[in-house]
C-alpha positions as CSV (number, residue, x, y, z in Angstrom):
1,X,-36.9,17.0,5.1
2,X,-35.9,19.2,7.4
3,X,-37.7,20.8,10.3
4,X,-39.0,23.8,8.4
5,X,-40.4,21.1,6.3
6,X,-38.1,21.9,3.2
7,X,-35.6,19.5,1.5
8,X,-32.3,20.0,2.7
9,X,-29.7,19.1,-0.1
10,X,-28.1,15.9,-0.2
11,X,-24.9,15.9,2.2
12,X,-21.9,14.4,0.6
13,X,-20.9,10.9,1.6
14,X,-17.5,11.4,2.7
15,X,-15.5,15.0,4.0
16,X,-12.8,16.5,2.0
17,X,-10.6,15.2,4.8
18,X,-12.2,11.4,4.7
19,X,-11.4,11.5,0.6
20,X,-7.8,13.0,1.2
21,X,-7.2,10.0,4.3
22,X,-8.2,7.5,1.4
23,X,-5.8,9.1,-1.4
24,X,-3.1,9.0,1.2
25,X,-4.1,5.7,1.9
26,X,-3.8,4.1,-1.7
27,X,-0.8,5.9,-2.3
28,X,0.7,4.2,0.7
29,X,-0.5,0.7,-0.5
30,X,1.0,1.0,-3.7
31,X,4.6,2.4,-2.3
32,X,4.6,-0.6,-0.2
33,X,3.7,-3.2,-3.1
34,X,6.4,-1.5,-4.8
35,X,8.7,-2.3,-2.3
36,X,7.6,-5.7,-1.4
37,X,8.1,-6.9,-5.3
38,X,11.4,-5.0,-5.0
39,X,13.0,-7.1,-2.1
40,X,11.5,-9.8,-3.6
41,X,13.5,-9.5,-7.2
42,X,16.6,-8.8,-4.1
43,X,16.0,-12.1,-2.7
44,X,15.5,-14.0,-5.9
45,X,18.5,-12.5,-7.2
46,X,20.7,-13.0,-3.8
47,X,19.6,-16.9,-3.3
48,X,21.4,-18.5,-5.7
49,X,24.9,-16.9,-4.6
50,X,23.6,-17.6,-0.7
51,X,23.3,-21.4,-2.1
52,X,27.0,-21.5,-3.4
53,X,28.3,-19.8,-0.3
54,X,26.9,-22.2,1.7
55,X,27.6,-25.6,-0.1
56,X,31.4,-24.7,-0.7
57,X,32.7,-26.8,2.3
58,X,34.9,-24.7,4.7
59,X,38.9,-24.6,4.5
């Protein structure tokens, strides 16, 4: 209640700018999964020539 003694209606939980923050916020998470899995699919790709280089023995 508020002072008058009347019901005030509900207030929302979170602001328009909290919900927008937390939209941002997953978006950014997923852009960065993305490209974690993507250097990682880099690196398994670019191992196995790094392993070649590397046991050839030098000239």
């Amino acid at each position: 209640m508020n002072h008058s003694g009347r019901h005030s209606a509900p207030r929302p939980l979170v602001g328009l700018a909290t919900l927008e923050a937390a939209r941002q916020q997953v978006l950014l998470t997923g852009t960065i999964a993305r490209r974690q899995r993507l250097a990682h699919l880099h690196l398994l790709e670019v191992l196995p020539y790094l392993f070649q280089v590397a046991s050839k023995p030098s000239p």
